[in-house]
C-alpha positions as MATLAB code, in Angstrom:
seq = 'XXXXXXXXXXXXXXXXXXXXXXXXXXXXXXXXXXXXXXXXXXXXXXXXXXXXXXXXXXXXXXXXXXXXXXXXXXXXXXXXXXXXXXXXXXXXXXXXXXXXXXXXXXXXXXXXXXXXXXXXXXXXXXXXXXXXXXXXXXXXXXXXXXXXXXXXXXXXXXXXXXXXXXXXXXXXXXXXXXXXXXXXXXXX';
ca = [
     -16.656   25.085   61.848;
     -20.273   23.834   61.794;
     -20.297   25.054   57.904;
     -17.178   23.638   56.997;
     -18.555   20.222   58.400;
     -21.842   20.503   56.424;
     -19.404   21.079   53.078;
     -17.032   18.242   53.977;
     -19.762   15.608   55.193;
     -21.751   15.206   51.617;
     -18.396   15.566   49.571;
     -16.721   12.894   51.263;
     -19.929   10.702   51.096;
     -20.228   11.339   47.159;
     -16.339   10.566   46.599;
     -16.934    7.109   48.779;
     -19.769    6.418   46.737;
     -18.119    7.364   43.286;
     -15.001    5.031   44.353;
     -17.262    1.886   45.356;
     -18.993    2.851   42.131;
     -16.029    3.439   40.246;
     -14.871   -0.108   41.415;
     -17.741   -2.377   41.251;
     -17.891   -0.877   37.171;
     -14.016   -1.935   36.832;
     -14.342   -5.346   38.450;
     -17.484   -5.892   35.902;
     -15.813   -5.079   33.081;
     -12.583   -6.997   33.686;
     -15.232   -9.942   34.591;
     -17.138   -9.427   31.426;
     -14.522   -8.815   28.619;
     -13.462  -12.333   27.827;
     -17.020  -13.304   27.916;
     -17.793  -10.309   25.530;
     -14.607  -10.795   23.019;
     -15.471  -14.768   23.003;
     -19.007  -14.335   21.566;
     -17.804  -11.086   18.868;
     -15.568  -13.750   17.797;
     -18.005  -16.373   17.227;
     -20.374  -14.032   15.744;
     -17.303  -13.374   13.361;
     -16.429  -17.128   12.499;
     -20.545  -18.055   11.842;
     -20.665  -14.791    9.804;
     -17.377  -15.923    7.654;
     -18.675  -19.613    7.305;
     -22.427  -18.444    6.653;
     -21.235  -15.939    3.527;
     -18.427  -18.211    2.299;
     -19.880  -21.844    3.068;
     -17.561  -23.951    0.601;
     -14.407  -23.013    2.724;
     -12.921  -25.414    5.025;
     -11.237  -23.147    7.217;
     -10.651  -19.031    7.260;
      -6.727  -17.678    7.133;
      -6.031  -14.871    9.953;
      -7.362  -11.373    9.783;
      -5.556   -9.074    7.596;
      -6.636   -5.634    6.427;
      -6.851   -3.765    3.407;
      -8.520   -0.624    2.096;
     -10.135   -0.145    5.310;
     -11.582   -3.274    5.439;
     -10.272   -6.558    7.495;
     -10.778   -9.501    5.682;
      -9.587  -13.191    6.127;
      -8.995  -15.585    2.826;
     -10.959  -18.660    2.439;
      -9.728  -22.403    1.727;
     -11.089  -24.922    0.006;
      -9.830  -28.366    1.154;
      -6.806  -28.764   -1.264;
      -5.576  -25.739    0.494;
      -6.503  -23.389   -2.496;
      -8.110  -19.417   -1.966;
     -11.739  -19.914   -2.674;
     -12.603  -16.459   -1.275;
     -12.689  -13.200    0.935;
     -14.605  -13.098    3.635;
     -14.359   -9.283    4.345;
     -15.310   -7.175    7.432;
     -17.086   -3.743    5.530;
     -18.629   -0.954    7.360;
     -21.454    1.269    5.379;
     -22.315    5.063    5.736;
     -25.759    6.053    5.402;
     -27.802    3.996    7.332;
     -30.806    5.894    9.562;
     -29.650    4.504   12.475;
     -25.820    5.217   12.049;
     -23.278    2.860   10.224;
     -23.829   -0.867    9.033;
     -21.359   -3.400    9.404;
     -21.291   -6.334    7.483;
     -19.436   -9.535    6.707;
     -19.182   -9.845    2.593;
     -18.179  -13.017    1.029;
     -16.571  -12.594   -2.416;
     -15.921  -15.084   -4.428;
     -12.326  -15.253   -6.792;
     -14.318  -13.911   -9.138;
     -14.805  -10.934   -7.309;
     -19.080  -11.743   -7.301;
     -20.506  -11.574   -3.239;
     -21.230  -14.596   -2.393;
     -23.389  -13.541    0.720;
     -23.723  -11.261    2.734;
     -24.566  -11.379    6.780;
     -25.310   -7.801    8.845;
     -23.188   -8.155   11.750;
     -23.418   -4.648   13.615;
     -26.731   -1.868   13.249;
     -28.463    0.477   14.717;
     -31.292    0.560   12.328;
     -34.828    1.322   13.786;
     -36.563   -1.931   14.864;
     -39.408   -1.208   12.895;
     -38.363   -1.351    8.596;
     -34.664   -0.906    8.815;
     -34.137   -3.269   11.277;
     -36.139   -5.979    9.971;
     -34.381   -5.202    6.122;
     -31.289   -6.366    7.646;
     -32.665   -9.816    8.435;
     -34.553  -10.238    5.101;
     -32.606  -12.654    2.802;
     -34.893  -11.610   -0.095;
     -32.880   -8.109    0.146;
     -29.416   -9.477    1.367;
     -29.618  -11.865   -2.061;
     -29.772   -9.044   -4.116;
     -26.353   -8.557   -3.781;
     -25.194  -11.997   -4.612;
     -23.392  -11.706   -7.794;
     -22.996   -8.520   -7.917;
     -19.787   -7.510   -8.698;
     -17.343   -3.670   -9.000;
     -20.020   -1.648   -7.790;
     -23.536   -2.591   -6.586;
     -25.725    0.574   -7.154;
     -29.397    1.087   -5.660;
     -31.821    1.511   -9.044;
     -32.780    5.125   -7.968;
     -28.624    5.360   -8.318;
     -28.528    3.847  -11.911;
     -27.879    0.433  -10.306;
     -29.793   -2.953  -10.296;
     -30.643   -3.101   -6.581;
     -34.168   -2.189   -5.967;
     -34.227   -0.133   -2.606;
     -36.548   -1.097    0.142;
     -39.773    1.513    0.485;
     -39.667    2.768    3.563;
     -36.101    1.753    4.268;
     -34.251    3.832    1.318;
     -31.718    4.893    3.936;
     -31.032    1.667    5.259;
     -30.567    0.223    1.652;
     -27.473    2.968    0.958;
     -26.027    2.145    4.188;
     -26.457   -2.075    3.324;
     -25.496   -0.529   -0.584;
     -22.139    1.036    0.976;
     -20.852   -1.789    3.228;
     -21.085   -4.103   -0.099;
     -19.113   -1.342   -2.276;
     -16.628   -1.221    0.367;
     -16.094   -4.456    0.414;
     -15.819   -4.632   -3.549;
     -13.154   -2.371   -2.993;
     -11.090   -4.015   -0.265;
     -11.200   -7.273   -2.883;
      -9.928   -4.919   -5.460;
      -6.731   -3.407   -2.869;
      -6.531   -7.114   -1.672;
      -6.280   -8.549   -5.603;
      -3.473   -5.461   -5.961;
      -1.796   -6.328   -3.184;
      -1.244  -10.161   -4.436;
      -0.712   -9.296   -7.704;
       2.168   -6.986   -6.428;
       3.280   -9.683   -4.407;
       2.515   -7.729   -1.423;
      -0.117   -9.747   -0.126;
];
């Protein structure tokens, strides 16, 4: 009996202390998660008005290719633009998400990193250098890294986190594309 109390004692203390656990993490959550969905969405809207500035106001979220994106409006209503929601492979620190503005044109019109796990040290300061992010204004079908053939000059140091910013942009490129074939096709 004595052994059978020395079992029962500690598991029933660990399962009470799991549950309160268990608990206290659910309450925080369900008291967190507005708070947390409120600022990803204003992280979104500042992203969309800082790469398409011109627009008045941002349609809803749609999706395409992989890619959400929401159109763009000037103030007579008309589509200036894409903002588009683009994720890139490659990165050293894991995938690199980005908001991509593209113009009618189909040239970026900006671009702002909104998710990375980049080290803090060169990758993560590459994503908060406009002098790289610029490169890609303009650039239009298929932004390529120079050691790729391309016209964007790769960071030294950061050649990883380049392809990764390099990807996100091309994906985004081709979400306008599926998005301009989707219109076209009176789909979209």
């Amino acid at each position: 009996m004595n052994k059978i109390k020395e079992f029962i004692v500690p598991t029933a203390t660990l399962f009470i202390i799991c549950l309160v656990a268990s608990v206290l993490l659910g309450l925080t959550n369900k008291v967190t998660a507005p708070k947390i969905e409120q600022i990803a969405y204003e992280t979104q809207q500042n992203a969309m008005k800082e790469v398409l500035p011109d627009a008045e106001k941002f349609g809803e979220t749609k999706s395409a290719s992989g890619c959400d994106y929401s159109e763009a409006y000037a103030p007579d209503g008309s589509v200036i633009g894409y903002a588009i929601t683009a994720v890139g492979k490659g990165g050293y620190g894991g995938d690199i998400k980005l908001m991509v503005g593209v113009g009618k044109d189909g040239k970026v019109t900006s671009v702002s990193v909104l998710e990375q796990e980049e080290t803090a040290s060169i990758g993560g300061k590459l994503m908060n250098q406009d002098a790289f992010l610029n490169r890609f204004i303009g650039v239009s079908g298929k932004a390529a890294l120079t050691k790729n053939g391309g016209t964007i000059d790769a960071v030294s140091g950061a050649t990883k986190s380049s392809t990764g910013l390099t990807d996100a942009v091309n994906n985004a490129l081709i979400c306008f594309e599926a998005i301009n074939g989707e219109e076209g096709n009176g789909n979209g």
